[in-house]
C-alpha positions in Angstrom: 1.3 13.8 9.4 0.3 10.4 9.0 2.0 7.4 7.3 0.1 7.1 4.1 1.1 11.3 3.7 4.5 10.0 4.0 4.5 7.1 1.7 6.1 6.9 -1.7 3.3 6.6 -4.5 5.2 6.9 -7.9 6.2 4.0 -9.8 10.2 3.1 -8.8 11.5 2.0 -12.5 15.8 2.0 -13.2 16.5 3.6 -9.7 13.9 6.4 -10.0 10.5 7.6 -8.8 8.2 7.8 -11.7 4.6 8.6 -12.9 2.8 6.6 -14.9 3.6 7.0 -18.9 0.0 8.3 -19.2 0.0 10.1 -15.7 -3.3 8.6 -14.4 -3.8 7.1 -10.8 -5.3 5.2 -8.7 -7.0 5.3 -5.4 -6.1 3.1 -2.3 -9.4 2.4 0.2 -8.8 2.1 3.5 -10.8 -1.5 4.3 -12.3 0.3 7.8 -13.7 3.0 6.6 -13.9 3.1 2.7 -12.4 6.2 2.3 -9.4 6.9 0.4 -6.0 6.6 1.6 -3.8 7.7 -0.9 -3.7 7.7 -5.3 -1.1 5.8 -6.8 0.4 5.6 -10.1 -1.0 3.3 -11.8 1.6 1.5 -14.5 1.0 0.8 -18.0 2.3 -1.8 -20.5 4.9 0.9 -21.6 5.9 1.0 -17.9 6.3 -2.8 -17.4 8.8 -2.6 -20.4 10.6 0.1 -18.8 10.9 -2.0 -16.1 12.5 -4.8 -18.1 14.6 -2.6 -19.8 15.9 -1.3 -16.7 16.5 -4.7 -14.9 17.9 -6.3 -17.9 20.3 -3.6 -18.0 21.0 -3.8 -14.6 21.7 -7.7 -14.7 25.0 -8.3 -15.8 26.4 -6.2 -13.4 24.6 -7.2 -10.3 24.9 -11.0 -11.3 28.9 -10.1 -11.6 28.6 -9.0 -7.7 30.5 -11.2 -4.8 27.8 -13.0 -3.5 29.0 -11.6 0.3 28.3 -8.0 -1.5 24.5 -9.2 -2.3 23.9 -10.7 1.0 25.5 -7.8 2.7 22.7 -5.8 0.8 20.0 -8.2 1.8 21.4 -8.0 5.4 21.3 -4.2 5.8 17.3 -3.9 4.2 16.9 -7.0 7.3 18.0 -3.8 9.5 16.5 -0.6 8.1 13.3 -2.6 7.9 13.7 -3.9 11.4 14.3 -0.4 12.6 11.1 1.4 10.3 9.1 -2.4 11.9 6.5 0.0 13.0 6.3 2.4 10.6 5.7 -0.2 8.4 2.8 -2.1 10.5 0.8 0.9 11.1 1.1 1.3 6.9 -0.4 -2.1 6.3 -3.0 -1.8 8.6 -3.9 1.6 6.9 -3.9 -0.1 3.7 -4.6 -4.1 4.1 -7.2 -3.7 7.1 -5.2 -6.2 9.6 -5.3 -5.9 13.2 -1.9 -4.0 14.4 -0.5 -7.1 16.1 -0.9 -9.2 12.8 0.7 -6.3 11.0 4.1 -6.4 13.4 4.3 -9.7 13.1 4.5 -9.9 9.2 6.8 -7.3 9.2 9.6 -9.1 11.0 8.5 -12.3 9.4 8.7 -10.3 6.2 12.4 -8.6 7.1 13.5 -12.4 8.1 13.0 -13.1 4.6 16.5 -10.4 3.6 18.1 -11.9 6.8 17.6 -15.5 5.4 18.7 -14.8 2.1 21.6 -12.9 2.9 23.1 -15.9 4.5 21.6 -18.0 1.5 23.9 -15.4 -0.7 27.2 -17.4 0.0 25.6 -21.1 -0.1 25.5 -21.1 -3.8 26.8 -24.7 -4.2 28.1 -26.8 -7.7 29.3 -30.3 -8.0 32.6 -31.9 -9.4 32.4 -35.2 -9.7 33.7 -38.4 -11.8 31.3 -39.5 -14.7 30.4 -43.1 -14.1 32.6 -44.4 -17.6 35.8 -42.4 -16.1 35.9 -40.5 -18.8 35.4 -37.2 -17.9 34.5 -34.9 -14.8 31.3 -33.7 -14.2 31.7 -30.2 -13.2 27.7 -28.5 -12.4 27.5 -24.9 -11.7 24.2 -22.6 -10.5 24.0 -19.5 -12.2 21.0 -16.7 -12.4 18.0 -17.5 -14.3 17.8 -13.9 -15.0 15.3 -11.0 -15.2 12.3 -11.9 -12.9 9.0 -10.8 -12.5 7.5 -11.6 -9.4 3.6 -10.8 -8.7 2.2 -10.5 -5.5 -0.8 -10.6 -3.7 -2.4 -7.9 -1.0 -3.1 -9.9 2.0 0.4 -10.3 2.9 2.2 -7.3 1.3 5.4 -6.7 2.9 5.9 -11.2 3.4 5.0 -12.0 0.2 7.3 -9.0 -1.6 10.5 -10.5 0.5 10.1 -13.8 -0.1 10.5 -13.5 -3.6 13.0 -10.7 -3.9 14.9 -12.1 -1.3 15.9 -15.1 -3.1 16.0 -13.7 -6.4 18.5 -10.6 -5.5 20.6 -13.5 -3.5 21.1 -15.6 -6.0 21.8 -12.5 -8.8 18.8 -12.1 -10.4 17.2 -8.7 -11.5 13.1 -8.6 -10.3 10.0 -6.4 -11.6 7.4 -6.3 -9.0 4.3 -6.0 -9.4 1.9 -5.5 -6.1 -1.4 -6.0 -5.7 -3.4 -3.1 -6.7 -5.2 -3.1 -3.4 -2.0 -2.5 -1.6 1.1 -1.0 -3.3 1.7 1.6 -0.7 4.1 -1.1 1.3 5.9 -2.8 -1.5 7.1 0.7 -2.3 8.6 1.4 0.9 10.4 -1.7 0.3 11.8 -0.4 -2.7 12.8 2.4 -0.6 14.4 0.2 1.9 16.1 -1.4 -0.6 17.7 1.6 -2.1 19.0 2.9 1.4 20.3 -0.3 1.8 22.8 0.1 -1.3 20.7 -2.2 -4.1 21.6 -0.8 -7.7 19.5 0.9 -9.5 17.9 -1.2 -12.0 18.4 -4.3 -9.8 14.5 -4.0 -8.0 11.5 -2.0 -9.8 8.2 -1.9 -8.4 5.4 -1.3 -10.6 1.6 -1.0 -9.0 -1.1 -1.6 -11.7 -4.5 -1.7 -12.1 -3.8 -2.7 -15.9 -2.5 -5.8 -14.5 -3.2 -8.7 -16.9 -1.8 -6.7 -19.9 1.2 -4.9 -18.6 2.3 -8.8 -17.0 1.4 -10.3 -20.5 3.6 -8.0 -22.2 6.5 -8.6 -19.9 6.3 -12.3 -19.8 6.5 -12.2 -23.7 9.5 -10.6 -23.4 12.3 -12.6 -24.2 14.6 -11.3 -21.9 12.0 -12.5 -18.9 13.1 -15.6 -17.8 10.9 -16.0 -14.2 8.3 -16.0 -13.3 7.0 -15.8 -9.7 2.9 -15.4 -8.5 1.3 -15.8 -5.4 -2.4 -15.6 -6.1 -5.9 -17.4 -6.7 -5.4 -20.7 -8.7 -7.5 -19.2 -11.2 -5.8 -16.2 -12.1 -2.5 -19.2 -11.8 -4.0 -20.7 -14.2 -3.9 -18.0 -16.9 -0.5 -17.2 -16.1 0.9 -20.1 -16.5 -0.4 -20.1 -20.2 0.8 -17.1 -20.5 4.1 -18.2 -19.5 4.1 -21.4 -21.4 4.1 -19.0 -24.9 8.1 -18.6 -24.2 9.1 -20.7 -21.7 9.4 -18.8 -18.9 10.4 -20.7 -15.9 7.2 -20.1 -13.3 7.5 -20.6 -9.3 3.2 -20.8 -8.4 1.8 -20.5 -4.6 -2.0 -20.4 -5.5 -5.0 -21.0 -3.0 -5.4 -23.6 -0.4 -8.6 -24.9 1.1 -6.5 -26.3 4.3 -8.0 -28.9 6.5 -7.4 -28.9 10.4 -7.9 -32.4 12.0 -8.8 -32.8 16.0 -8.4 -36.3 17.2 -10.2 -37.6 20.2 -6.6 -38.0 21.8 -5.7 -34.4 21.6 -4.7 -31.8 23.9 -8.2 -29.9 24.0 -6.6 -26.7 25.3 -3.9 -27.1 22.3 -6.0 -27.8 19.8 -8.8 -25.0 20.7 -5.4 -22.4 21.1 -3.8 -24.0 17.2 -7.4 -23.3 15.6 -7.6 -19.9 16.9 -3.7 -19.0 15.2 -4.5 -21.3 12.2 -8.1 -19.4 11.3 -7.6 -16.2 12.6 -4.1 -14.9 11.5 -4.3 -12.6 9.5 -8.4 -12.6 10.4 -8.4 -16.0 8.0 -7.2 -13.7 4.9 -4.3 -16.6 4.4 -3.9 -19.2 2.0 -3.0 -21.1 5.0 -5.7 -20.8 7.0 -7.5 -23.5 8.3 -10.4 -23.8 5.9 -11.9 -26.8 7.3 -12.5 -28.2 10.9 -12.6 -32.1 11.0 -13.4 -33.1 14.7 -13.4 -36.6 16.1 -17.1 -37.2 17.4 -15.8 -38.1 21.0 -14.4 -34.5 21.8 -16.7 -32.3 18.8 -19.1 -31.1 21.2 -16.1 -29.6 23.5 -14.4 -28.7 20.8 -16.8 -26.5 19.1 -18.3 -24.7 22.8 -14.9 -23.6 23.4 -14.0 -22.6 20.1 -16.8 -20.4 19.8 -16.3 -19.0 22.6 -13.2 -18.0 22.3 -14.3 -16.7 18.6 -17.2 -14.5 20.0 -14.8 -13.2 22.7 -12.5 -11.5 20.0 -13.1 -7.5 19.6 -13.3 -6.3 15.8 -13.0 -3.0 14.8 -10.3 -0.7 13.1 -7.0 -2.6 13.0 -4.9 1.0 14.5 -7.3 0.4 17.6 -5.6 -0.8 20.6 -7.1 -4.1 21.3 -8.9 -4.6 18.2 -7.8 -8.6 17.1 -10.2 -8.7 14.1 -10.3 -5.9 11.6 -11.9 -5.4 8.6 -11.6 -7.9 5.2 -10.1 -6.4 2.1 -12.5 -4.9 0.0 -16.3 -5.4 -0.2 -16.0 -8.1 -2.6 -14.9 -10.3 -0.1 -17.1 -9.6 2.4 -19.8 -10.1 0.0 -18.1 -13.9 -0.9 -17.3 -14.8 3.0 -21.3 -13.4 3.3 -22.8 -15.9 0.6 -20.5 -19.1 1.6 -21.9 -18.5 5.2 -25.3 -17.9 4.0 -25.4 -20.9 1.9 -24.3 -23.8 4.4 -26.9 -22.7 6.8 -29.4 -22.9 4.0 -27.8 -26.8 3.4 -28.1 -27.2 6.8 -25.3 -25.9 9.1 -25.9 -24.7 12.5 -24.5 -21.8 13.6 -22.8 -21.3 16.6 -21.7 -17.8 16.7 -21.5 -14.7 14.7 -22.8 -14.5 10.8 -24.2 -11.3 11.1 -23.1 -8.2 8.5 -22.2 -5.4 11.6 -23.8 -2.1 10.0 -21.4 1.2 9.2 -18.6 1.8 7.6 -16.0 -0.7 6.7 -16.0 -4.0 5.0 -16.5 -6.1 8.6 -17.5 -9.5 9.4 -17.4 -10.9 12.5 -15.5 -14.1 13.5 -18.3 -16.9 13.0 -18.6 -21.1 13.7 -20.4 -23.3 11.6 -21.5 -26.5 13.3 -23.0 -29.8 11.1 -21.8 -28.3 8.1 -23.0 -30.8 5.3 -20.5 -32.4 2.4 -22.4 -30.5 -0.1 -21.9 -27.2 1.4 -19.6 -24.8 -0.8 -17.7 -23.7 2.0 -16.2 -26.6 2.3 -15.2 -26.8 -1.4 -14.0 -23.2 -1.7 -11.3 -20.7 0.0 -13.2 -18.9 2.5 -10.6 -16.1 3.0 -12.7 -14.9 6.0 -12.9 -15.3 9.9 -15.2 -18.2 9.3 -14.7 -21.8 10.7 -16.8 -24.8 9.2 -17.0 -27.8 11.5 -17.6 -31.3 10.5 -17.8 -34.3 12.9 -15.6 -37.4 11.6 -15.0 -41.5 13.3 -12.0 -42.7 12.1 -8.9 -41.7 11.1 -9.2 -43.2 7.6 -12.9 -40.8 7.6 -10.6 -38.1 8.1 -8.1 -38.6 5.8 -10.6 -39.2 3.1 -12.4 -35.8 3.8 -8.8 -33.8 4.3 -8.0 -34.9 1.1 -11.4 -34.3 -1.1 -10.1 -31.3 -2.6 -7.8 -30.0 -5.3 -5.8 -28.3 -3.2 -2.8 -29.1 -1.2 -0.9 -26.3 0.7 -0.6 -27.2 4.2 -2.9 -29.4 6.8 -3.0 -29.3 10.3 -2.7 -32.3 12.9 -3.7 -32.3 16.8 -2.9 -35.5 18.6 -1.4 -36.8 21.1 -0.1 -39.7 19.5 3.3 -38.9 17.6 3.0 -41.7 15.8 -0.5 -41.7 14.3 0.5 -37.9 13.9 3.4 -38.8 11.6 1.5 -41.7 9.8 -1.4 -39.2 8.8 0.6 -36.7 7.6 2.5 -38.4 5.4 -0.6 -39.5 4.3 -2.0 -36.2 3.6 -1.9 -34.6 0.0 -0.5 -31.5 0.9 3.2 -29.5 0.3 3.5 -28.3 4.6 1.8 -30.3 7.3 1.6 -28.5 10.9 1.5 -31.9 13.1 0.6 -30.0 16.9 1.5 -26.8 15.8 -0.8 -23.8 14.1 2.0 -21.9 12.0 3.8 -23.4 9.6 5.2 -20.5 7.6 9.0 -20.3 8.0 11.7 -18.6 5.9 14.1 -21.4 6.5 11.9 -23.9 5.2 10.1 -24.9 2.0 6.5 -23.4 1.4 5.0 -24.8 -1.0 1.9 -27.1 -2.4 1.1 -29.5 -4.0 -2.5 -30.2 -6.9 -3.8 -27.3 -7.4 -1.8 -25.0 -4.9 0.9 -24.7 -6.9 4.1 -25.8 -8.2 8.0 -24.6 -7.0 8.6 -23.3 -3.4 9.6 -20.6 -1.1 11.8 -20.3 1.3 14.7 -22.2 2.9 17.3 -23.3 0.2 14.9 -24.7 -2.0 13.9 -21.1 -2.7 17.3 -19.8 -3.7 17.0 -22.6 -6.4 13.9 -21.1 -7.7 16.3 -18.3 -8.9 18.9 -20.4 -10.2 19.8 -22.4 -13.7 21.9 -25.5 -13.4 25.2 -25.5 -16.4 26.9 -28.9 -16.8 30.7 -28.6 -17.6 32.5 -31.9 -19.3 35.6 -31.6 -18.3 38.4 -33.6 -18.8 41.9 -33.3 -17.0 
């Protein structure tokens, strides 16, 4: 029996396993061969209300709870989902297409998440303090912001789910999630998880949808939502957040990232060459932080690119369950096509290519891992989130030239820096418009720390303490004594 036979595939609404009010379905493709995996329910706006109704119900009492009593929740799913870590891989590379070692390693970054937060639970911190005219005390408390609906995208299914219900369930909210209708299969073993771990019924509902923009519509009209939490394109961001604006539902935004990787003539070669590898390639560059753009300083370019390639064309692609495979397929076809036409139209503006950019023939939506050399300004792959195993090069001079280009963009989720010089490091990352710099270093993503962007990537953060406080409404008390 395989995984996806074994996976839940009903909606998970007020502690149950439901079908959709109008009983229809929908398929989920396997990205290596095309075929269907498994047919999920497939909510409708009727259901999203359900699933307000049952975690506004749920909310007084689950706010009520000790916060040790929520982060011993969170700290049990840490376990059961360290303990089903495989289980859960092999289901995401079934569903999402990822190579089997990317897969592990989101799950435990993924169950990190419900450790994290569990400890977060109990560090739910006020103030008391002396108004400046001594005439009162100013007493702050943090309290839930309430029901939450939290959307998420399919590239990082299991990460993305945690690191908003983590937070949300610490600091006593009640959450609706809503997966990406690519893959649902692993946010509902999460809501699984989550009920063996003891989580209330009510508390966490999952609700898969190909009706999507109405169902999340309705909810956010709802006057009992109070959160709002996406992690998606900046264009579908866009419309949410006007959506949201219609009752002033707080919103938490990580949208898409167009992240630039700067290689300075005074960097570790062998470093550098190993970060771009990790920064493009994890997750086969289907990240909003992967390195979108390769700026390389003209006295080390040449080396740079040779071994980069090289170490691109060396990768094996092929069905993510394969042992060895590194590179499995992309999502869906639509991507391939977009990964295809970006690739296609900096060579027509001039690029050189240096390895792969060849559509493999079969089944499955493939692409192989492909450098771009002399890409030109004009070039839309360097205006545009590749989401692919592509790397565009560009040859800069100076460390102002660089700067210049890393930040000719409207987005600013994370940059990377390679030099050998701490200081220049320090001084160009702080000069970079961008929420997460990785200065030496290829992975930035951390759930002790703040992710987050800045422009056009988004507004709020994840992670660390800062993404308790996403869940969270400060109360001022005047007191007097």
């Amino acid at each position: 029996m395989t995984v996806v036979q074994t996976a839940r595939t009903e909606l998970f609404i007020g502690g149950k396993w439901l079908p959709a009010t109008d009983d229809r379905r929908m398929n989920v493709i396997d990205p290596a061969t095309g075929e269907v995996l498994a047919s999920v329910a497939d909510a409708t706006v009727a259901d999203g209300s359900a699933a307000v109704d049952a975690a506004a119900g749920a909310l007084a009492g689950w706010s009520a709870r000790a916060p040790r009593e929520r982060g011993e929740i969170l700290r049990t799913a840490f376990d059961l989902m360290t303990e089903r870590a495989d289980e859960l891989a092999r289901l995401i590379v079934q569903e999402n297409g990822k190579a089997l070692a990317d897969a592990r390693s989101e799950v435990a970054y993924a169950a990190e998440f419900f450790r994290w937060f569990s400890e977060e639970a109990v560090r739910i911190d006020g103030q008391l303090r002396m108004a400046p005219a001594g005439t009162n005390r100013i007493v702050v408390l943090h309290q839930p912001i309430g029901v939450s609906v939290l959307v998420t995208p399919w590239n990082f299914p299991a990460a993305m789910a945690t690191r908003k219900i983590g937070p949300a369930l610490a600091a006593g909210c009640t959450v609706i999630l809503k997966p990406a209708s690519e893959t649902p299969l692993t946010a509902l073993a999460i809501a699984d998880i989550l009920v063996r771990a003891g989580v209330p019924d009510g508390v966490v509902n999952v609700v898969p949808s190909r009706r999507s923009g109405p169902m999340v519509s309705a909810m956010l009209h709802d006057p009992r939502v109070r959160k709002l939490s996406f992690t998606g394109s900046t264009e579908v961001g866009r419309r949410l957040l006007h959506e949201a604006a219609d009752c002033v539902v707080s919103t938490a935004m990580e949208l898409g990232g167009n992240a630039p990787f700067l290689v300075f003539d005074d960097a570790d070669l062998d470093a550098a060459v190993a970060g771009a590898m990790v920064a493009k390639m994890r997750n086969g560059g289907e990240a909003c932080t992967a390195a979108n753009r390769f700026y390389v300083q003209r006295g080390i370019a040449e080396e740079f690119t040779t071994r980069f390639a090289q170490q691109m064309a060396a990768l094996r692609v092929g069905p993510g369950l394969d042992d060895g495979v590194r590179l499995g397929p992309l999502v869906n076809e639509e991507g391939r096509t977009k990964v295809r036409e970006l690739v296609n139209d900096a060579i027509t503006a001039g690029a050189r290519l240096v390895t792969g950019g060849t559509v493999p023939s079969g089944a499955g939506f493939f692409y192989p891992p492909t450098v771009l050399a002399d890409v030109p300004p004009s070039a839309a792959i360097l205006q545009e989130e590749i989401f692919g195993p592509v790397a565009p090069i560009v040859v800069f001079d100076t460390d102002e030239e660089a700067i210049a280009k890393a930040n000719q963009t409207e987005y600013g989720l994370v940059a990377y820096v390679y030099t050998a010089d701490l200081t220049r490091g320090l001084r160009i990352s702080e000069r970079l418009e961008s929420g997460m710099v990785g200065l030496n270093r290829a992975v930035v993503s951390d759930p002790a720390a703040p992710f987050g962007g800045v422009k056009h990537s988004g507004l709020g953060r994840e992670g660390g303490h800062d993404g308790l406080l996403e869940y969270l409404e400060s109360k001022y008390i005047a007191v007097q004594w």
